[in-house]
C-alpha positions in Angstrom: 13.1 -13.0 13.4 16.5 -12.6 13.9 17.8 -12.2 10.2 14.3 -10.4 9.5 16.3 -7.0 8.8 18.1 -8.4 5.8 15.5 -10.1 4.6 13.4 -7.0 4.3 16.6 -5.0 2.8 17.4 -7.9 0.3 13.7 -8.2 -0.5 13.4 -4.3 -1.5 16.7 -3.7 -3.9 15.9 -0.5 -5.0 15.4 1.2 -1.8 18.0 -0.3 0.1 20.5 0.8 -2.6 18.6 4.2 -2.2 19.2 4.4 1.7 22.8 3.2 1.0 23.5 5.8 -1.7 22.0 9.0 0.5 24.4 7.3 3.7 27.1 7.4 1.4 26.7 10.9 -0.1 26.6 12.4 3.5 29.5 10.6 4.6 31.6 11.3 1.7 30.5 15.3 1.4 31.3 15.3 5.4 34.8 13.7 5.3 35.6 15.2 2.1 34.8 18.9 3.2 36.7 18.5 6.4 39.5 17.2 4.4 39.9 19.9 2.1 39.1 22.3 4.7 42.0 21.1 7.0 44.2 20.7 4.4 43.9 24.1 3.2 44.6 25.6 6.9 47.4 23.0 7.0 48.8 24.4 3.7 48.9 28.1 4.5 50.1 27.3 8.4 53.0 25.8 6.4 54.1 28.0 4.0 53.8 31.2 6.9 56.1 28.5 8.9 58.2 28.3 5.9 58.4 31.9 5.3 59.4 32.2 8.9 60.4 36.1 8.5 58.1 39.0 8.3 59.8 41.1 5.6 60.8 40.5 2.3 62.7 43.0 0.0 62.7 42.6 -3.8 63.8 44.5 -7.1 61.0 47.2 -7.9 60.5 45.5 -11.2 59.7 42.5 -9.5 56.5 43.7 -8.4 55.7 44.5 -11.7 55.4 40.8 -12.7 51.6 39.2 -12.2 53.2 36.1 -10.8 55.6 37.5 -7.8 53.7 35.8 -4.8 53.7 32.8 -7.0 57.7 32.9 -7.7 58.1 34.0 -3.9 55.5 32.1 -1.9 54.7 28.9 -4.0 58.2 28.3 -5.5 57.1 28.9 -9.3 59.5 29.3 -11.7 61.1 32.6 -12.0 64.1 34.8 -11.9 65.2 38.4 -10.6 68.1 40.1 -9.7 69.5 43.6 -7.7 72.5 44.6 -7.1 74.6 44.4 -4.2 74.7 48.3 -3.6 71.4 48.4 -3.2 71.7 45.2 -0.8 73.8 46.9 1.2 71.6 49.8 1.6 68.9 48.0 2.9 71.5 45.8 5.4 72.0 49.5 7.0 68.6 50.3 7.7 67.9 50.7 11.3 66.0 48.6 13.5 66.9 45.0 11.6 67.0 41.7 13.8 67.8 39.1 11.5 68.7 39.6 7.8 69.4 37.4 4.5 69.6 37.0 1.5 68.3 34.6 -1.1 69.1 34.2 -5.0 66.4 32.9 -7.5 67.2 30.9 -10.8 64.5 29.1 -12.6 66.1 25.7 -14.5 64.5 25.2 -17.3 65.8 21.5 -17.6 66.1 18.6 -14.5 66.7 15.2 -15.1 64.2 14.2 -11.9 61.4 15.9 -13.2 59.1 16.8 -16.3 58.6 20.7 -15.4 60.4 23.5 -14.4 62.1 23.7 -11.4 62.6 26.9 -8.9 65.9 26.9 -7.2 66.5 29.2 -4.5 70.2 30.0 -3.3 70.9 31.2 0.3 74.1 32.3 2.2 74.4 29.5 5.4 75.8 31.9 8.1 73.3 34.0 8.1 69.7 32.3 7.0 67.3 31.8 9.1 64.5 30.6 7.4 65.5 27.4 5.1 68.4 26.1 7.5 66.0 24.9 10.0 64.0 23.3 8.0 66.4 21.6 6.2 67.8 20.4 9.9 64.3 19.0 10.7 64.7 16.9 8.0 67.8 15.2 8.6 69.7 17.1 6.7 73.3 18.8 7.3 75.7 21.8 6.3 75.7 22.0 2.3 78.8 22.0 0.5 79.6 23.0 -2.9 76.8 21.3 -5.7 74.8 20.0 -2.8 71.6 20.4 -2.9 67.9 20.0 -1.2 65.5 18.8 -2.8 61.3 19.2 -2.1 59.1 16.4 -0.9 57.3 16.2 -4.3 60.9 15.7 -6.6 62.0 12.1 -8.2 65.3 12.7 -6.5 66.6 11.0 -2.9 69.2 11.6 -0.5 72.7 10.3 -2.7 71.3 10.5 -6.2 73.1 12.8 -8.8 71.2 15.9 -10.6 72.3 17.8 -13.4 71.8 21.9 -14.0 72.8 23.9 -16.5 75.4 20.5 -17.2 76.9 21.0 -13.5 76.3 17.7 -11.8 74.9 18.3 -8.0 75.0 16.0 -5.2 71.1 15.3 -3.5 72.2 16.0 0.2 68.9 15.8 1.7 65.0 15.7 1.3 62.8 18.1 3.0 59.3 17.1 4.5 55.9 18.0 2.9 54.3 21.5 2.5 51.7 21.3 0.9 53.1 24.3 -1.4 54.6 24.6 -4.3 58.0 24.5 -2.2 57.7 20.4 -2.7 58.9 21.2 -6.3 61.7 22.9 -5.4 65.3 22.8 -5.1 67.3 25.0 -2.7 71.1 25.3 -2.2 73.9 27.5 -0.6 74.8 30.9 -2.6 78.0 29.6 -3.8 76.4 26.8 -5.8 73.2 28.8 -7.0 76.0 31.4 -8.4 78.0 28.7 -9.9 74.8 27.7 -11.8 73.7 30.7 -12.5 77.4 31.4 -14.6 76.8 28.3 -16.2 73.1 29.7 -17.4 74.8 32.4 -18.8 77.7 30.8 -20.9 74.8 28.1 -22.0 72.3 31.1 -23.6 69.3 29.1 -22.4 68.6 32.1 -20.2 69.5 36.2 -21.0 71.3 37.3 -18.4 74.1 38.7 -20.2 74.7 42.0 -18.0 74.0 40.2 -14.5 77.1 39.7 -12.5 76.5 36.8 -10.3 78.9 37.6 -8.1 77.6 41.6 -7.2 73.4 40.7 -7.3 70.9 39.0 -5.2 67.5 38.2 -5.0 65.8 38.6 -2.4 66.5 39.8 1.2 64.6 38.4 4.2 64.2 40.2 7.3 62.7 40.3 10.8 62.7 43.6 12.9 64.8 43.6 16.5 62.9 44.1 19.3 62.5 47.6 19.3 61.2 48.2 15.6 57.9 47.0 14.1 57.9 45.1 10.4 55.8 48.5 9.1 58.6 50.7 10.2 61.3 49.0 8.5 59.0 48.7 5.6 58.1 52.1 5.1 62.1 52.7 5.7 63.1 50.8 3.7 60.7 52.3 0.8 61.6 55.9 1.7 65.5 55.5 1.3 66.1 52.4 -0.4 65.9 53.1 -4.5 64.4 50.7 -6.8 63.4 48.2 -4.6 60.1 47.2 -2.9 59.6 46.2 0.8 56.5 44.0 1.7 55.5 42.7 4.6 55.2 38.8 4.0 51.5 38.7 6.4 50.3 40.8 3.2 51.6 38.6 0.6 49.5 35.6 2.4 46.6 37.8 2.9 44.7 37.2 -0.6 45.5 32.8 0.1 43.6 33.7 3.5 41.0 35.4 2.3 40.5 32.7 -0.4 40.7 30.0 1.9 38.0 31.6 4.2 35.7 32.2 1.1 36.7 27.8 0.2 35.6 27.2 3.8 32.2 28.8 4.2 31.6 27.6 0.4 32.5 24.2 1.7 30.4 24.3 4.9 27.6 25.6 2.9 27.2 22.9 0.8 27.9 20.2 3.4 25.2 22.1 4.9 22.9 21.8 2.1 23.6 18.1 1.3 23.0 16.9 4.8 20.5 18.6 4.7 18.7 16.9 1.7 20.1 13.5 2.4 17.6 14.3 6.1 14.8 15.0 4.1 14.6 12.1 1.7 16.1 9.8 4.3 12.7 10.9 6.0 10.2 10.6 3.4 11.9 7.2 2.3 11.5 5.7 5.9 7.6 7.4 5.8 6.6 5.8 2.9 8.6 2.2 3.5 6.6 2.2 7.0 3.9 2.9 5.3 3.6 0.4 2.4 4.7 -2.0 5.2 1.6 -1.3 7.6 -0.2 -4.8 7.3 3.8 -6.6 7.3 4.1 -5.0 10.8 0.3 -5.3 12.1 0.8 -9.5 10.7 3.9 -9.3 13.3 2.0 -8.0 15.6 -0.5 -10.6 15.9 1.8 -13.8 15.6 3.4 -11.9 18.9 6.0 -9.3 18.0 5.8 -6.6 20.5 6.0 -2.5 19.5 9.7 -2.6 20.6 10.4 -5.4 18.4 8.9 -4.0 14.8 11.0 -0.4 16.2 13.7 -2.4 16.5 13.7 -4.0 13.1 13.4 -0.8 11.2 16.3 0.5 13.3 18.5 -2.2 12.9 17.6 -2.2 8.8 18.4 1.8 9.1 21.6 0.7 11.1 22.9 -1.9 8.6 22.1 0.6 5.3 23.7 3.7 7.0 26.6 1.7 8.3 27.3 0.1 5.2 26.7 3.1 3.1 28.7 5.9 5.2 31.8 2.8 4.8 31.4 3.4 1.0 31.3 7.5 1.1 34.3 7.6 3.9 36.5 5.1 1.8 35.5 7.4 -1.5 36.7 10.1 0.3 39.5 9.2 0.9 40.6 7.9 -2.2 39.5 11.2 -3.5 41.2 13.4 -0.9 44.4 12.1 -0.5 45.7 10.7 -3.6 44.8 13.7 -6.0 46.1 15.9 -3.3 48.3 18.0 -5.7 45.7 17.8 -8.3 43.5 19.7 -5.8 46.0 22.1 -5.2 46.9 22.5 -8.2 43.1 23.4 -9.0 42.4 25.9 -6.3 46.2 27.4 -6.8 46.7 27.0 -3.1 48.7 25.4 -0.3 47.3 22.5 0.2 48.5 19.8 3.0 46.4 16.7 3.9 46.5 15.4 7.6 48.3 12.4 8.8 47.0 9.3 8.2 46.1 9.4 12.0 43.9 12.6 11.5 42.4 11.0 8.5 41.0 8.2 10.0 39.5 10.1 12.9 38.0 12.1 10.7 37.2 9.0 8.4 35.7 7.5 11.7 33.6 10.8 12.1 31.9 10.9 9.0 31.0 7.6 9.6 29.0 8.0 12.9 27.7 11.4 11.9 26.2 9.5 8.7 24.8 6.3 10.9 23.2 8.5 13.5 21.5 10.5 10.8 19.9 7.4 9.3 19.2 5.8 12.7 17.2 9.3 13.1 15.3 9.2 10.7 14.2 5.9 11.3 13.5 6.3 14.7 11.1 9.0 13.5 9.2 6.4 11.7 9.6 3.7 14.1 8.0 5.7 16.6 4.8 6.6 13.9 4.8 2.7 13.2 4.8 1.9 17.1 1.4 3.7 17.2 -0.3 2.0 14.2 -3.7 0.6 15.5 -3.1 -3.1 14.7 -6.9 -4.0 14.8 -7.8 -0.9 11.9 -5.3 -2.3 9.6 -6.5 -6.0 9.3 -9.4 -4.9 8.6 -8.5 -3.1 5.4 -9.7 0.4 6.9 -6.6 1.9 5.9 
């Protein structure tokens, strides 16, 4: 009776592909949820590591545009400027620890890729938000037309790039995100300025009156230790003409709150499928027990004991929920983690899948969490089986 198990499951198609299907939904919607879940944390973790300063100044008419935590947070496309003499104002505030600035330009055209590209300047002495990054990733000091590219670029460390017709040298290649940040290009102030002259004279972009040389972007800062962020902030507003101060924890606070609502939605219906997948698994395992009760009771009588005829419907529950959680993990998975910037792209937020380490843990997971559910459920009608009155069946009573 050893190959009795897949005898039964071969002889009965239909419902082992049913018991296969239902192992496979539960351990797909299990890894899947966990992966998006996770990735989603693992996205916004990075871009508040990437941010790495807890103010941000900007041009008052920058806040006016619908997509400025796109263009500052996600590295979308987009350009604004203020002049130096307002810079310098906010340099002089009083309790500033660190301080820097950043210049924006938005290339319309980039021979490594087929949409725009976000290129942010900064000034190397004094940044302290990109440079490390860009040291974590191998990279070094940038000299004139060298630039970084993001993870997600068709460009590598030595290749040539072309903006605005100035050729630029690909110095280095920064690690994933999860953010928009992977399609962008980042270089010192001197090159971005350069570029941005060459914008000018080539009309592609209006920016007739700016003076690259007296503007800037953007001004990053973290408070000393004496001053909190809100201080400087509502300093900063007070004094400081046409420009806007924001604290960068309330730029990330609608992609928190949106990944929280994402989480419970996900764990909800994770909730809800596993739930379902226990019912039917149930009343599948009922009724097979059932229509089987004269197969078991003929068992019984040639000498298989209770154990044995539990065991057999445990070991067919084994081999279906085994074989089905394989199929929903290995879906999941080729869902997940190859349309990863597809998904982000959908839900508009960072979005970073695990290493492959973490995905196969939770791979592995899913996979017991689906088995021991079906094993359950058997057992439940294993046990009911074990009690069937042998005697009463024979005799056509039932």
């Amino acid at each position: 009776m050893k190959s009795l198990p897949l005898k039964n499951l071969s002889g009965k198609p239909v419902r082992t592909a049913v018991l296969i299907i239902i192992a496979a939904l539960l351990s797909f919607t299990m890894l899947a949820g966990g992966l998006v879940v996770t990735s989603l944390r693992s996205g916004l973790s990075s871009l508040e590591d990437r941010l790495g300063a807890d103010i941000m100044v900007v041009p008052y008419e920058a806040t006016t545009k619908s997509n400025l935590e796109n263009i500052v947070l996600q590295g979308s496309t987009g350009s604004f400027y203020m002049d130096m003499s307002r810079a310098e104002k906010v340099h002089t505030v009083e309790g500033i620890g660190r301080i820097s600035d950043q210049f924006f330009l938005a290339s319309t055209k980039s021979d490594c890729c087929s949409i725009p590209v976000q290129i942010i300047g900064f000034d190397p002495e004094t940044d302290f938000t990109i440079t490390p990054w860009i040291r974590r990733s191998g990279g070094n000091e940038l000299g004139l037309f060298d630039v970084v590219v993001g993870n997600d670029l068709n460009a590598f460390v030595g290749d040539t790039m072309y903006f605005y017709g100035i050729e630029c040298n690909v110095a280095a290649k920064l690690d994933k995100t999860g953010t928009s940040y992977d399609t962008t290009v980042f270089t010192n102030e001197e090159t971005v300025k350069v570029l941005l002259k060459a914008c000018i004279e080539s009309g592609i972009n209006k920016f007739e009156s700016l003076d690259p040389d007296n503007s800037t972007s953007c001004i990053l800062i973290d408070p000393d230790s004496e001053h909190t962020a809100e201080e400087i902030v509502n300093d900063i507003n007070l004094h400081v003409k046409k420009v806007r101060a924001i604290q960068t924890k309330e730029m990330i606070s609608g992609i928190s709150d949106g990944l929280g609502g994402i989480s419970d939605m996900t764990g909800w219906l994770v909730a809800a499928v596993w739930l379902l997948g226990l019912v039917i698994l149930l009343l599948v395992f009922t009724m097979s027990v059932n229509e089987r009760k004269k197969e078991f009771a003929v068992l019984r009588v040639i000498g298989a004991s209770r154990s044995r005829l539990a065991g057999i419907v445990m070991q067919e529950a084994l081999v279906t929920g085994a074989a089905g959680s394989l199929i929903g993990a290995a879906a999941g998975l080729l869902v997940i983690i190859p349309f990863s910037g597809a998904i982000e792209e959908k839900l508009s937020m960072p979005f970073l899948t695990p290493p492959t380490g973490t995905a196969a843990v939770y791979a592995l997971a899913a996979v017991l969490l689906s088995a021991v559910i079906c094993a359950g459920a058997a057992a439940v009608s294993a046990f009911r089986m074990s009690r069937i009155d042998t005697a009463v069946i024979l005799r056509g009573d039932n």
